[in-house]
MIDOSE-1310 file (N, C-alpha, C; in nm, 2 decimals, decimal comma, always signed):
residues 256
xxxx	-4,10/+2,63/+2,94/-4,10/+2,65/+3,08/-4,06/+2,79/+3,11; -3,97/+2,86/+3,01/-3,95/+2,99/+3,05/-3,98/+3,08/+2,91; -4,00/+3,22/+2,93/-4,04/+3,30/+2,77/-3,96/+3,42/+2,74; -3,83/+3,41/+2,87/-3,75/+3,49/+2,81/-3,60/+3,47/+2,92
xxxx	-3,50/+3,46/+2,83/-3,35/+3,41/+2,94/-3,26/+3,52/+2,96; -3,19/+3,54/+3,04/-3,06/+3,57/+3,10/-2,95/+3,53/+3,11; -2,84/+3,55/+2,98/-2,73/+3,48/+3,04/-2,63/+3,54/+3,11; -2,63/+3,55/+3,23/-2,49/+3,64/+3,30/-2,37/+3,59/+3,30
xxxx	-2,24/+3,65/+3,21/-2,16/+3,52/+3,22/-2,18/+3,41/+3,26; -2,24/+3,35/+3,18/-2,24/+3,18/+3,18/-2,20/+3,09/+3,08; -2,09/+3,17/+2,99/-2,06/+3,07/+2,89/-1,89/+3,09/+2,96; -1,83/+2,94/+2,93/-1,69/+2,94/+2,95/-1,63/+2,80/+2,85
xxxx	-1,71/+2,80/+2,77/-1,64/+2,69/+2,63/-1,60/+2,56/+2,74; -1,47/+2,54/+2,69/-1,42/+2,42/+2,70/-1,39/+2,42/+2,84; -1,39/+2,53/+2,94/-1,36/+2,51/+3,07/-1,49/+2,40/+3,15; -1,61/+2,40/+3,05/-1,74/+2,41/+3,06/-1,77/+2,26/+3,03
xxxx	-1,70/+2,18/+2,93/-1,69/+2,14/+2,82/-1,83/+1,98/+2,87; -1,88/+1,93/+2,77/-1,98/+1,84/+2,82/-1,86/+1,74/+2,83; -1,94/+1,66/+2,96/-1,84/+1,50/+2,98/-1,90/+1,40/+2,93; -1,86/+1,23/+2,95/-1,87/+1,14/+2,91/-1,95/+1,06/+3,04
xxxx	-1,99/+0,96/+2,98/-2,08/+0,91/+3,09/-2,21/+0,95/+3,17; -2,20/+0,91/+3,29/-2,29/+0,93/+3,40/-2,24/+0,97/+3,54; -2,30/+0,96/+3,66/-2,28/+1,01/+3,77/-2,24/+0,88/+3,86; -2,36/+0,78/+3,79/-2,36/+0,64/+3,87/-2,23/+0,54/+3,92
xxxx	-2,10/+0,57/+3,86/-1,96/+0,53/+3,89/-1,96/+0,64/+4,02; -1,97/+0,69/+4,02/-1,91/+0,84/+4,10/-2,03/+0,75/+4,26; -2,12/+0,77/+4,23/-2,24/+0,77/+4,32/-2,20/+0,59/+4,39; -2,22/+0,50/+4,31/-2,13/+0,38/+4,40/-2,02/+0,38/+4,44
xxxx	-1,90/+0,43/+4,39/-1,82/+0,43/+4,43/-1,80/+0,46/+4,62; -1,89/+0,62/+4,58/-1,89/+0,69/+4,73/-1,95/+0,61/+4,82; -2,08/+0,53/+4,77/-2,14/+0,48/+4,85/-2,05/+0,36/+4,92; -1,95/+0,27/+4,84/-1,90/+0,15/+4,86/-1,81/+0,24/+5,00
xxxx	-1,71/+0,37/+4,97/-1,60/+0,41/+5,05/-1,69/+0,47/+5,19; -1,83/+0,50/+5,16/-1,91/+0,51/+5,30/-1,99/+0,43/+5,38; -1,95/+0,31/+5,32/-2,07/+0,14/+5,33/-2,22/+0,24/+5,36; -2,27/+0,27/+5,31/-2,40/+0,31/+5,26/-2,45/+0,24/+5,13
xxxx	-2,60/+0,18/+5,14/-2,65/+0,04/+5,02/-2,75/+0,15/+4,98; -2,79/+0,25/+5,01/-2,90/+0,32/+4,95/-2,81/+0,49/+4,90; -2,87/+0,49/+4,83/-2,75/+0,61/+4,74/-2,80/+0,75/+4,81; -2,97/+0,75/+4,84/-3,02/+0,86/+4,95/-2,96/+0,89/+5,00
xxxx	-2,86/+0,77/+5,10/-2,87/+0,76/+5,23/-2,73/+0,88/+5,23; -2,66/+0,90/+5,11/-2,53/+1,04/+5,09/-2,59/+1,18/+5,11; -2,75/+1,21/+5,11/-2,77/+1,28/+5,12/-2,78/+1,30/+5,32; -2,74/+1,27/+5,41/-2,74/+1,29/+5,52/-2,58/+1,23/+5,60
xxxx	-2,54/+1,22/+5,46/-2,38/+1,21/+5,54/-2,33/+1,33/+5,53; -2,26/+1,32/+5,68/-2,22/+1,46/+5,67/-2,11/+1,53/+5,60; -2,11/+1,66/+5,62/-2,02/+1,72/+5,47/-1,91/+1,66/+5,44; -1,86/+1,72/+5,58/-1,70/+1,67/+5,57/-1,65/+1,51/+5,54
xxxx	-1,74/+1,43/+5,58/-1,75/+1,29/+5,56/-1,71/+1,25/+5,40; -1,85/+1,33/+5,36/-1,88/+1,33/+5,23/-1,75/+1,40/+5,08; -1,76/+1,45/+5,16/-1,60/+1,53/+5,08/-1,48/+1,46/+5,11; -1,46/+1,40/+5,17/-1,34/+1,31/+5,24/-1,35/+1,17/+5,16
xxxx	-1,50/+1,14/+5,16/-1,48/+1,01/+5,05/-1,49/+1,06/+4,88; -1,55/+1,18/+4,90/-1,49/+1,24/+4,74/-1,32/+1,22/+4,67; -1,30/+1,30/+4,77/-1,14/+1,31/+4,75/-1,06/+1,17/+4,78; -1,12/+1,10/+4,80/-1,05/+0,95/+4,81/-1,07/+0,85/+4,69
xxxx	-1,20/+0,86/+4,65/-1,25/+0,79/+4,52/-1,20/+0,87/+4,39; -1,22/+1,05/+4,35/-1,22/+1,06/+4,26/-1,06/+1,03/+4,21; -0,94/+1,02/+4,24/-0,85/+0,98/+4,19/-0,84/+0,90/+4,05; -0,91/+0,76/+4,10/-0,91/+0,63/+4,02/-1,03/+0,62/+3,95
xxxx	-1,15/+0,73/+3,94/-1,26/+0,74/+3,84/-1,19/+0,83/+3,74; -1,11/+1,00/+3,78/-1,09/+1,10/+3,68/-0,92/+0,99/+3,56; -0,89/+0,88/+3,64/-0,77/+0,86/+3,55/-0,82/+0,75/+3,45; -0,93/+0,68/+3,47/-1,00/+0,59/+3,41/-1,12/+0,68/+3,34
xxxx	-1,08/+0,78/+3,30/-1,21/+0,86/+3,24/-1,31/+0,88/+3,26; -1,36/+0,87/+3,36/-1,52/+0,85/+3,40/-1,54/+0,98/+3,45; -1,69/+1,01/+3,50/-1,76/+1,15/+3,55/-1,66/+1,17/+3,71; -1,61/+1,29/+3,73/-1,64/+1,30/+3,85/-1,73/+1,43/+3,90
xxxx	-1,82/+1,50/+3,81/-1,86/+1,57/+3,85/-1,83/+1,72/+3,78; -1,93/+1,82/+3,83/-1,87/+1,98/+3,79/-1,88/+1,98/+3,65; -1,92/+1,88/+3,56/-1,93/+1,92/+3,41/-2,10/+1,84/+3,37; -2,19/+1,87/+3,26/-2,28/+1,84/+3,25/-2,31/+1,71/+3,13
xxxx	-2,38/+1,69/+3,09/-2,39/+1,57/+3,00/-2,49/+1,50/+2,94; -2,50/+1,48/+2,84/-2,61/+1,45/+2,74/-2,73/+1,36/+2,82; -2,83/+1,44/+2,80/-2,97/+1,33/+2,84/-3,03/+1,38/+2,80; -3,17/+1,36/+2,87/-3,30/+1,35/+2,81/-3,36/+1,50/+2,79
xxxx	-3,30/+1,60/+2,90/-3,30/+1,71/+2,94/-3,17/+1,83/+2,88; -3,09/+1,74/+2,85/-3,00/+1,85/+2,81/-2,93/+1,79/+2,68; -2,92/+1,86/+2,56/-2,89/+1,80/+2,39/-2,75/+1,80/+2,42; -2,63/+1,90/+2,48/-2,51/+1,92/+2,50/-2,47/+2,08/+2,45
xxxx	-2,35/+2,06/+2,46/-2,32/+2,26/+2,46/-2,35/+2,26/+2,32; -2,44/+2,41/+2,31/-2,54/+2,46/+2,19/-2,44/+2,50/+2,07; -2,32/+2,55/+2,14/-2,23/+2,56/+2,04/-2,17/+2,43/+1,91; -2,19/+2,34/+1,97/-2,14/+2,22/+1,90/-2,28/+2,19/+1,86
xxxx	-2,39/+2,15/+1,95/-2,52/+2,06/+1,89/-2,65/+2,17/+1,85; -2,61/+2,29/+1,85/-2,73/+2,34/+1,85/-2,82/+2,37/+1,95; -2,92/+2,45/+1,94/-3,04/+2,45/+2,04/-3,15/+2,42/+2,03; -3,22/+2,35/+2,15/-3,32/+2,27/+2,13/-3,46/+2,35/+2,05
xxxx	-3,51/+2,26/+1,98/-3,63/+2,34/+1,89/-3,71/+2,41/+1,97; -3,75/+2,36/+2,12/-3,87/+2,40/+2,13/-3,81/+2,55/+2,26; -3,69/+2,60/+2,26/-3,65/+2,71/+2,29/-3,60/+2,82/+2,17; -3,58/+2,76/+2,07/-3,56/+2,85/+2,00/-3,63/+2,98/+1,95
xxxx	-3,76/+3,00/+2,01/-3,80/+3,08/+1,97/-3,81/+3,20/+2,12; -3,72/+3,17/+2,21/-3,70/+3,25/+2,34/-3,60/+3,38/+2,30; -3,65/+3,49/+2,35/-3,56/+3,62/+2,32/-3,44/+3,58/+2,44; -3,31/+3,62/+2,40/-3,24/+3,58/+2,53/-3,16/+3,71/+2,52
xxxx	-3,10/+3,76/+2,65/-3,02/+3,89/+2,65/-2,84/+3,77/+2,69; -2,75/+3,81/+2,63/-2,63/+3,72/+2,69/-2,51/+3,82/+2,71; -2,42/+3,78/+2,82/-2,33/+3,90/+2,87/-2,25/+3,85/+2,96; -2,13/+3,92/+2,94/-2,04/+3,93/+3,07/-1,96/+4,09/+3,15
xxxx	-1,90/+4,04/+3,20/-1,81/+4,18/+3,24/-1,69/+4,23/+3,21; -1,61/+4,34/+3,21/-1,50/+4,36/+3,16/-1,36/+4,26/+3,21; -1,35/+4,25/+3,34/-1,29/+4,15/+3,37/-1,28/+4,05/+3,42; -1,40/+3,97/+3,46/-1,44/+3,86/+3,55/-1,30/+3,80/+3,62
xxxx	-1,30/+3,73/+3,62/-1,14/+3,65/+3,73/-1,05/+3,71/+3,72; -1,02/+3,79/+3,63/-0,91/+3,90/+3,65/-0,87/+3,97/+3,70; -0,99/+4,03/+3,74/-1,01/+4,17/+3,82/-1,01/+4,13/+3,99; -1,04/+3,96/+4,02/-0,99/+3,97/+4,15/-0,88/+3,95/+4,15
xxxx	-0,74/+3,97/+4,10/-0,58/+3,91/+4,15/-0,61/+4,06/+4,21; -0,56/+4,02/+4,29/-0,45/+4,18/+4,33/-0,33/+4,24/+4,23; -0,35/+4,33/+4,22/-0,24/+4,42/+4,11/-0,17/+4,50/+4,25; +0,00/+4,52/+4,15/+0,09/+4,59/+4,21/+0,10/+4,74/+4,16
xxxx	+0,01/+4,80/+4,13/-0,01/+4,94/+4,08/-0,15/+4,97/+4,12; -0,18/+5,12/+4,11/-0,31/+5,18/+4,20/-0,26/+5,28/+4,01; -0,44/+5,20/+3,94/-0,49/+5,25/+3,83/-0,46/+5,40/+3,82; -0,54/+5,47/+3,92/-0,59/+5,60/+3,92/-0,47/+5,69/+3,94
xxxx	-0,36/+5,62/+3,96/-0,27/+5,71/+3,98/-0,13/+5,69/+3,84; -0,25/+5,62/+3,75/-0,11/+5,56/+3,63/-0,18/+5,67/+3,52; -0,11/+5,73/+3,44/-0,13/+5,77/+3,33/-0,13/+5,67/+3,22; -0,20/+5,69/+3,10/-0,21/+5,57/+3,02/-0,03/+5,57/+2,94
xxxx	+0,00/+5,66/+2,94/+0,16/+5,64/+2,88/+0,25/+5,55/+2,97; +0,20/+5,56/+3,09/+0,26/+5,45/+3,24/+0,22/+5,34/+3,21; +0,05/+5,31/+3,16/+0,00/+5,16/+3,18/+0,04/+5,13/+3,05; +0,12/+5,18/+2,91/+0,14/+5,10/+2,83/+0,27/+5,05/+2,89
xxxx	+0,35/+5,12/+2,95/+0,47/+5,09/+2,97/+0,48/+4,94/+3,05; +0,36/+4,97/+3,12/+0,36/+4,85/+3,21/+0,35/+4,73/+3,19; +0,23/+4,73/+3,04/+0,18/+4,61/+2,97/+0,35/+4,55/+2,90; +0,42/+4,67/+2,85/+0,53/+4,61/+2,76/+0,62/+4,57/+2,83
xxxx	+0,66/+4,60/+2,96/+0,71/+4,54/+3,10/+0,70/+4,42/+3,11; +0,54/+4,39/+3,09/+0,50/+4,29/+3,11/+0,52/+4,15/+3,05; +0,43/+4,20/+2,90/+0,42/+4,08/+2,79/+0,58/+4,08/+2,74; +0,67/+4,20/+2,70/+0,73/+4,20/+2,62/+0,71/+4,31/+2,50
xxxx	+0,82/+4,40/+2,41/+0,80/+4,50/+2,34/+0,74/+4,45/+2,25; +0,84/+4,35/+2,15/+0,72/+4,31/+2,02/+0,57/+4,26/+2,03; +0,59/+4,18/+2,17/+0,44/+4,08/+2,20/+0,33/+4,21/+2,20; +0,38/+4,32/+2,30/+0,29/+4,38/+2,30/+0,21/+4,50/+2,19
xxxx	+0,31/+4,52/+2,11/+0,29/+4,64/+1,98/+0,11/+4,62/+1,94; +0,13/+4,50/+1,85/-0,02/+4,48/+1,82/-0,15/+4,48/+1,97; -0,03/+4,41/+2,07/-0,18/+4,40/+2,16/-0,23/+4,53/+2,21; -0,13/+4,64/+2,24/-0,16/+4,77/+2,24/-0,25/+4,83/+2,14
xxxx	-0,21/+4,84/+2,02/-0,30/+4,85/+1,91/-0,46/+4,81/+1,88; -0,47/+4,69/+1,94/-0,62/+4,60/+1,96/-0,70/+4,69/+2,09; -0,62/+4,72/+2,16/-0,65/+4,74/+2,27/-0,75/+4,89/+2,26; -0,66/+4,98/+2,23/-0,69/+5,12/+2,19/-0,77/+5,13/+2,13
xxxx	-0,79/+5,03/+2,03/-0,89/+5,06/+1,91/-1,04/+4,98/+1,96; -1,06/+4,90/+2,08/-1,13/+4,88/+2,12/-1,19/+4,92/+2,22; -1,09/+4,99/+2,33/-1,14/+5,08/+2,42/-1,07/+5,21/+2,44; -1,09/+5,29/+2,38/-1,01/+5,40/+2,34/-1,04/+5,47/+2,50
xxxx	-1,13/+5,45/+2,58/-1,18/+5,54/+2,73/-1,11/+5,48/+2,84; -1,04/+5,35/+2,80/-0,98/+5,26/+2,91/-0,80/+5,29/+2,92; -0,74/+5,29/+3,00/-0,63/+5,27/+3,04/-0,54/+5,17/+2,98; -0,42/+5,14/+2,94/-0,39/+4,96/+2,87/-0,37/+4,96/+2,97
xxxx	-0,34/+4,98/+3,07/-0,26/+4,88/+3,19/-0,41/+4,77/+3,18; -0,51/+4,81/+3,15/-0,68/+4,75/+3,21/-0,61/+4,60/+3,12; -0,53/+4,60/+3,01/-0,51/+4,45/+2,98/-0,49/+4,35/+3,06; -0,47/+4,37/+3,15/-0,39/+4,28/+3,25/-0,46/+4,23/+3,36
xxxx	-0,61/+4,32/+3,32/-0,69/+4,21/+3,40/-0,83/+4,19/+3,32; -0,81/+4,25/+3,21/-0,93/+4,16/+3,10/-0,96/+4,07/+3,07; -1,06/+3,97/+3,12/-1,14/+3,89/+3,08/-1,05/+3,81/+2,93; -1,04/+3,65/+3,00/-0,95/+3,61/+2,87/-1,06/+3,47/+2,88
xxxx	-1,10/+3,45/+2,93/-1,21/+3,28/+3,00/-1,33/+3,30/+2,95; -1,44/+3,42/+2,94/-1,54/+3,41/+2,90/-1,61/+3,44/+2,76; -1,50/+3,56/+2,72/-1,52/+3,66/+2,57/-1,55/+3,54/+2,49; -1,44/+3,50/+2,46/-1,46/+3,45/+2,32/-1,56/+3,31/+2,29
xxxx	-1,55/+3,27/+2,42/-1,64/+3,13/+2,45/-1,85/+3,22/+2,39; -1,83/+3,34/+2,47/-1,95/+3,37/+2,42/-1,98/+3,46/+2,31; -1,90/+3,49/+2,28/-1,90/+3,51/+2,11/-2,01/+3,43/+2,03; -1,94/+3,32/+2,08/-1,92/+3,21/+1,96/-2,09/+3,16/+1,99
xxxx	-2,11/+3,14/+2,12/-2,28/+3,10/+2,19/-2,37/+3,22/+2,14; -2,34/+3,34/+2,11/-2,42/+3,47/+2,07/-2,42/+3,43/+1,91; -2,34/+3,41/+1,84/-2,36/+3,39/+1,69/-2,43/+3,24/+1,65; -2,43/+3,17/+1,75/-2,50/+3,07/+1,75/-2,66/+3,08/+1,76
xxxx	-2,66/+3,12/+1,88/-2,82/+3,17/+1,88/-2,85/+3,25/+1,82; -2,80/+3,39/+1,77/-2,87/+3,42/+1,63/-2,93/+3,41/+1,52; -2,89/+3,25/+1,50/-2,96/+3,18/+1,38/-3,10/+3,12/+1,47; -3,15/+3,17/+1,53/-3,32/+3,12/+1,66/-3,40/+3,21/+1,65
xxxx	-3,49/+3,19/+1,62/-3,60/+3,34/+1,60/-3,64/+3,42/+1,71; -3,62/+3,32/+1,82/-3,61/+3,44/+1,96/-3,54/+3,59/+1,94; -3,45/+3,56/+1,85/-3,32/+3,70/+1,87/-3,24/+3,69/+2,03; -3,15/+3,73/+1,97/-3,04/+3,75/+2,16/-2,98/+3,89/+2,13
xxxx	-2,99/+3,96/+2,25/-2,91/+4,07/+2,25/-2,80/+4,11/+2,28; -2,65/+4,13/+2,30/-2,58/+4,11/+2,34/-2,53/+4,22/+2,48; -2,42/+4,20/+2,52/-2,42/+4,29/+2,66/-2,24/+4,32/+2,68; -2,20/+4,41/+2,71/-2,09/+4,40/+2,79/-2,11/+4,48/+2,93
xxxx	-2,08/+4,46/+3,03/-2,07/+4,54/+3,15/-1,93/+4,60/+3,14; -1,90/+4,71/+3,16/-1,75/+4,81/+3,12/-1,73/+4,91/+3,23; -1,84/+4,86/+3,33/-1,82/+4,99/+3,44/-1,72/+4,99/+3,54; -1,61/+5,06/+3,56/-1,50/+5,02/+3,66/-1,57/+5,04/+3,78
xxxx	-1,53/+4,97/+3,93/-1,56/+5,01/+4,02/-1,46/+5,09/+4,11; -1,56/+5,18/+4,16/-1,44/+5,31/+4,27/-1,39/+5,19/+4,37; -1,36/+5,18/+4,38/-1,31/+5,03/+4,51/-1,14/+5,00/+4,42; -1,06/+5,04/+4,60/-0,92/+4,98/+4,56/-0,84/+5,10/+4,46
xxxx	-0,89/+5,20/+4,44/-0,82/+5,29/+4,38/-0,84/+5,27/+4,24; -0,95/+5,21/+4,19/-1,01/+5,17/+4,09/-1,00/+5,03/+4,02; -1,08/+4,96/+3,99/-1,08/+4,80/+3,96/-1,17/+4,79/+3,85; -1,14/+4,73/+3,75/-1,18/+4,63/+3,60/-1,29/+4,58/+3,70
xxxx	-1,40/+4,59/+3,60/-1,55/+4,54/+3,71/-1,51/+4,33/+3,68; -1,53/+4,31/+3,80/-1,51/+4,13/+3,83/-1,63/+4,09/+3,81; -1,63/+3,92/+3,83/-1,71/+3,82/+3,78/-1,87/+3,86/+3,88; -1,95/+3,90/+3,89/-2,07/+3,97/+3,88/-2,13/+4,09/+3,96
xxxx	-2,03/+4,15/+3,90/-1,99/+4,29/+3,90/-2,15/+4,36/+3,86; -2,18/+4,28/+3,75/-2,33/+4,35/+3,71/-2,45/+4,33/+3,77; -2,48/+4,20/+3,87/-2,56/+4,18/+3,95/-2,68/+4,27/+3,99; -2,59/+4,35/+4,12/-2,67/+4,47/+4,14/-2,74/+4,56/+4,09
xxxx	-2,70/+4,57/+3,96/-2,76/+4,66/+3,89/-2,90/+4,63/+3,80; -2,81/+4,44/+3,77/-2,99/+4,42/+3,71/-3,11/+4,39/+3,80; -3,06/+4,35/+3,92/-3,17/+4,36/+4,01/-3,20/+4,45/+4,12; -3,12/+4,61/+4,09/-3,21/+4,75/+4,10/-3,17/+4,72/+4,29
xxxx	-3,05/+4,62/+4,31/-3,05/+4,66/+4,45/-2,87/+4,74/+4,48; -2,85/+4,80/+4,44/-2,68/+4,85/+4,41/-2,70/+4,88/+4,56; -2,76/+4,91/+4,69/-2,75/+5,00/+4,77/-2,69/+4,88/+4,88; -2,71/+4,73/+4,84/-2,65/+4,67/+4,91/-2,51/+4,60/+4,87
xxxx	-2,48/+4,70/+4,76/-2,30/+4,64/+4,72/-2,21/+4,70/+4,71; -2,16/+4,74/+4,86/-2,05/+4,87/+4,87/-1,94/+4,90/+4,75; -1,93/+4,79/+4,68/-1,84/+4,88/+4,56/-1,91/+4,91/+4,47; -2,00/+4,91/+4,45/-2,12/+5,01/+4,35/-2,15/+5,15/+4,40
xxxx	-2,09/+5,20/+4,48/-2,16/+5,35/+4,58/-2,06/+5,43/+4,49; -2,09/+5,50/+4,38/-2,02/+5,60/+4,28/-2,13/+5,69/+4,29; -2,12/+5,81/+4,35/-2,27/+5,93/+4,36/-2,25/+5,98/+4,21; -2,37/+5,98/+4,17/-2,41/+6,03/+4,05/-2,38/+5,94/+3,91
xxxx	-2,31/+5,82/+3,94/-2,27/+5,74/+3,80/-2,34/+5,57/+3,86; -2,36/+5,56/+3,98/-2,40/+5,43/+4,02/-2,58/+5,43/+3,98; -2,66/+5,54/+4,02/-2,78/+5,57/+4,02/-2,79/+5,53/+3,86; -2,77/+5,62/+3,79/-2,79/+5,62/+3,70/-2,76/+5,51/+3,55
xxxx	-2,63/+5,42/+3,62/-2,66/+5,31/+3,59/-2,68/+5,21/+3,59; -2,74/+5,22/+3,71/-2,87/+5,09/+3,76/-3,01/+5,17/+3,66; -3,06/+5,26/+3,68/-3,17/+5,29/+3,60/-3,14/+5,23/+3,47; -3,01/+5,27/+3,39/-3,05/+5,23/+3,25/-3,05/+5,08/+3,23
xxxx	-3,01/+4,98/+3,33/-2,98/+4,87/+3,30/-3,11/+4,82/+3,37; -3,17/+4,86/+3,43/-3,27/+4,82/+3,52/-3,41/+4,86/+3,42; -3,40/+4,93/+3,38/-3,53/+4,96/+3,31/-3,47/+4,84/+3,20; -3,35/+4,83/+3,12/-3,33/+4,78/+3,00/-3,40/+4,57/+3,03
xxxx	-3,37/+4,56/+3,15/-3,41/+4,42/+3,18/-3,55/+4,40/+3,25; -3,65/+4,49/+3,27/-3,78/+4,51/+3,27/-3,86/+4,52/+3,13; -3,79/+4,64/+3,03/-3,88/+4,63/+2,90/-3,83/+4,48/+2,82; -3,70/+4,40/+2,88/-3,67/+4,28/+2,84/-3,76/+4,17/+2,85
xxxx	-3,82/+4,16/+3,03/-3,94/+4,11/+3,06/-4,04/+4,08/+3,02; -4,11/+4,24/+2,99/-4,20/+4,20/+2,91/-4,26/+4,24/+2,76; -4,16/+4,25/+2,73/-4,19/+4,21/+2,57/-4,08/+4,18/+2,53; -3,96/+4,09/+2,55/-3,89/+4,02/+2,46/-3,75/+4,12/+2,40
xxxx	-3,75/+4,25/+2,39/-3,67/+4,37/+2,35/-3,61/+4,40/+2,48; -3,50/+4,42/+2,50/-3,44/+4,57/+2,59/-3,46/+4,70/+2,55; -3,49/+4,72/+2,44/-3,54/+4,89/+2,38/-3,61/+4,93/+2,49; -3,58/+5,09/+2,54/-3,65/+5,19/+2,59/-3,61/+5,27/+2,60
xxxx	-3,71/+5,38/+2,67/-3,67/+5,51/+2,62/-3,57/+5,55/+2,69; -3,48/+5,47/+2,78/-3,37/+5,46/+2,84/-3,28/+5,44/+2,72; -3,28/+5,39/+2,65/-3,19/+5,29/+2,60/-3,21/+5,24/+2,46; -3,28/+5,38/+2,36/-3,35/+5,34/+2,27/-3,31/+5,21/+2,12
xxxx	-3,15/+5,24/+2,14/-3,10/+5,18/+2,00/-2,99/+5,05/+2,02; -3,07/+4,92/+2,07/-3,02/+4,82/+2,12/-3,06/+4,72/+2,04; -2,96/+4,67/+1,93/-3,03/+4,60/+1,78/-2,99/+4,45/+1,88; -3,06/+4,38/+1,81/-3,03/+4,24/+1,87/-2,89/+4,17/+1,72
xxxx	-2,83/+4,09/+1,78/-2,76/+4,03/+1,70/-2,82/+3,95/+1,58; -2,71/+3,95/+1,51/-2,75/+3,90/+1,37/-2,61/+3,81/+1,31; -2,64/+3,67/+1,23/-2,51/+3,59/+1,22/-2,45/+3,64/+1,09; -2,36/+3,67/+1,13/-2,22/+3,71/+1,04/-2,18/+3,61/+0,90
């Protein structure tokens, strides 16, 4: 049905995790708390209604184990998360690009410091403020040696929900003849006296419209990287690679 995927942050492991059951407890239930005999008939109740007998049923479904929703589940259509069961045969041969951002939910808390005005000898201080001196020795260490261009204070709103969940989904599909290429988005945004780019932070850029997302307006560094990511998800298109002459040396992953 498709000949080439996009994953935009969309892996979150066990936050994600496949459920048990069905929907059909969940679906009578509501119907019994709305006297409705036709299960349709939920589709024209109104929201608030509808959400009112949510929150009244799901109690005594989520403590008795059953579905209430928000999580997916084995059928005919879906095998279960790829990481535990694999991926289905007849996709495995789809090129897929997979990715997140530097700090997805992170990056919206509010912080009590303005980046741009911290020197990185400040934002270590901050982190060991933070975590603690021993705690932080090694994390400082990891940190530097992974982003040597970043600030440490940036620990503190790094991405801790999605990394490692898609790790593990990228070394998985590796072993699929499609190939997957991997992605990080790392671009800070000028917004707020500078911010860890948040949960789809990259958006604009793969779809070439940045002029409609006021925190992307950086003159001279926004342009240019919408082009390379924009061209990189067009030669993606159509033929299966991100390689271009944008972007010439983009290996696809390989399992470890």
């Amino acid at each position: 049905m498709f000949a080439k995927g996009i994953n935009m942050s969309g892996v979150l492991g066990g936050l994600m995790a496949d459920c048990t059951g069905n929907g059909e407890k969940l679906g009578r239930a509501l119907m019994e708390e709305l006297k409705v005999e036709d299960v349709k008939a939920l589709e024209t109740v109104p929201y608030d209604a509808l959400a009112a007998a949510y929150n009244k049923v799901k109690p005594a479904l989520e403590k008795a184990g059953e579905y209430v929703g928000g999580a997916p589940y084995n059928n005919g259509f879906y095998a279960g998360d790829p990481v535990v069961n694999g991926f289905r045969r007849e996709t495995e041969h789809v090129p897929m690009m997979v990715g997140s951002v530097f700090g997805e939910f992170g990056s919206f808390a509010p912080t009590p410091y303005k980046k741009a005005e911290m020197t990185p000898e400040a934002g270590a201080a901050y982190v060991e403020a933070e975590v603690g001196k021993e705690e932080s020795k090694e994390l400082l260490d990891l940190f530097r040696k992974a982003y040597p261009e970043r600030n440490p204070v940036d620990i503190m709103t790094m991405d801790f929900m999605f990394r490692g969940p898609e790790i593990e989904y990228i070394k998985t599909r590796a072993n699929c003849s499609g190939g997957v290429w991997p992605y990080l988005f790392n671009l800070d945004m000028n917004f707020d006296g500078g911010r860890t780019p948040w949960h789809c932070a990259d958006i604009p850029y793969f779809f070439h419209n940045t002029e409609l997302a006021p925190y992307t307006q950086e003159q001279g560094v926004t342009e240019r990287v919408e082009k390379l990511i924009f061209d990189s998800v067009m030669a993606f298109a159509r033929t299966g690679n991100p390689q271009n002459p944008e972007v010439p040396n983009w290996p696809a992953s390989t399992r470890l």
